[in-house]
C-alpha positions in Angstrom: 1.0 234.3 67.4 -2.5 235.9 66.1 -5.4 234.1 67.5 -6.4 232.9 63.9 -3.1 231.0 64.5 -3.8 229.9 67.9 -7.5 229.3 66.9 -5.7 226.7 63.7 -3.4 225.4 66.3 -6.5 224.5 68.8 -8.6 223.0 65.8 -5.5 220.7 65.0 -5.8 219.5 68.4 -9.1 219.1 69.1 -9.2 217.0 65.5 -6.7 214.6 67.4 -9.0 213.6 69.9 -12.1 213.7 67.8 -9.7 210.7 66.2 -9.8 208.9 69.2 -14.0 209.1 69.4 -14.1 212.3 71.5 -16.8 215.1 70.5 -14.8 217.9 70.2 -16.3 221.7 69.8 -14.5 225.2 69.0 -15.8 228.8 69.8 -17.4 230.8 67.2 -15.9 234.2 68.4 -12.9 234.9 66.5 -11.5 236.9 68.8 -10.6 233.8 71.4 -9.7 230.7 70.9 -11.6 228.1 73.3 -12.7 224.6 72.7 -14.6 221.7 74.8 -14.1 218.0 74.4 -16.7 215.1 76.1 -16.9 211.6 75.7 -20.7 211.8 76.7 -20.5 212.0 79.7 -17.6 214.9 82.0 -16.7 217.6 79.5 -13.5 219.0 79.7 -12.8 222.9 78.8 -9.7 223.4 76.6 -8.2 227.0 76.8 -5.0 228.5 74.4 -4.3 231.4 75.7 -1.1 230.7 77.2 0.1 229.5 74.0 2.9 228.6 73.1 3.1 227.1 76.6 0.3 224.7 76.2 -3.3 224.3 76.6 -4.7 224.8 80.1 -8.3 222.2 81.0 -10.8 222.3 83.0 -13.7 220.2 84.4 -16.9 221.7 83.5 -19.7 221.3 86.6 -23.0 222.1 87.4 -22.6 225.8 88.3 -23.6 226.9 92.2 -22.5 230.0 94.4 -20.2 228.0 96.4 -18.3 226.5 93.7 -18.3 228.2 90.4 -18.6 226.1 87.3 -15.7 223.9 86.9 -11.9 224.0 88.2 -8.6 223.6 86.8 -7.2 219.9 86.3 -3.5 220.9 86.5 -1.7 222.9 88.9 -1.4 227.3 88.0 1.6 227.1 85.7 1.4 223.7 84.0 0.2 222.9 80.7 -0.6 220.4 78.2 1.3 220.4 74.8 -1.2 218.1 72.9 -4.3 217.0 73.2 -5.9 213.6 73.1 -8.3 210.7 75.0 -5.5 210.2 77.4 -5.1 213.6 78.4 -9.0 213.7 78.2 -9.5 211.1 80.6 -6.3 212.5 82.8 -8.2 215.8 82.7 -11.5 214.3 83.8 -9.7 211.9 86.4 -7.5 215.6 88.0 -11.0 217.1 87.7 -13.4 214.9 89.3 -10.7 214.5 92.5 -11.0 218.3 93.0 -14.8 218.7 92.1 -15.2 215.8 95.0 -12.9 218.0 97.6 -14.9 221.1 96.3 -18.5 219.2 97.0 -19.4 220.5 93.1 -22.1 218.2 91.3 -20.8 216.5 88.4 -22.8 216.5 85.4 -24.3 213.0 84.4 -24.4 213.4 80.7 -23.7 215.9 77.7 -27.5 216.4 77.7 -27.2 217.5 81.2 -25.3 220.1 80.4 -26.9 221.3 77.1 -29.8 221.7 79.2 -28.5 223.8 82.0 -26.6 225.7 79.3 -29.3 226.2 76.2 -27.2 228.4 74.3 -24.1 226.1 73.9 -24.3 226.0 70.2 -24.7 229.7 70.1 -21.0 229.6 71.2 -19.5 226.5 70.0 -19.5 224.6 66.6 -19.0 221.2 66.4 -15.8 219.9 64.1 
């Protein structure tokens, strides 16, 4: 699959939960294929890479040495096949569990994160 197809297949998805009253966001590189959906408050990062497999999601955190900047909701080797509120809110759920074993700090808003990450729509365009 060329990553204009995996990019297509991603925007399909991320159109699914913008449905369900999710912001949803895609990369502007079109060499990847990235997205990241938030309700307004967590944000959830939405990779294809492994497709066909599935889409692989991740809680986005305030960054910090000891911690990073977000963690994996599923277990290495598992994948979602769609994507939509309820997998949003399973992501977020899976992600705030290990964020809380980690001792990461949570963002509080999407405006929390825009402002520790200035550049977001430099990256990212809203669909």
């Amino acid at each position: 699959m060329t990553i204009l197809e995996e990019k297509e297949a991603l925007k399909k998805e991320l159109l699914k939960a913008k449905s369900e009253g999710l912001r949803v966001f895609i990369n502007k590189s079109p060499d990847y294929a990235y997205g990241l959906m938030t309700d307004g408050i967590s944000m959830i990062y939405v990779d294809i890479t492994n497709y066909p497999y599935g889409f692989t999601t991740s809680l986005e955190y305030v960054p910090n040495k000891a911690t990073g900047s977000g963690c994996h909701t599923l277990d290495h080797g598992y994948y979602y096949k769609e994507l939509n509120k309820g997998i949003f809110l399973e992501a977020v759920n899976a992600g705030k569990k290990r964020a809380f074993v980690y001792g990461a700090e949570c963002y509080k808003s999407f405006e929390h994160y825009l402002k520790r990450h200035p550049d977001f729509y430099r990256f990212y365009r809203e669909l």
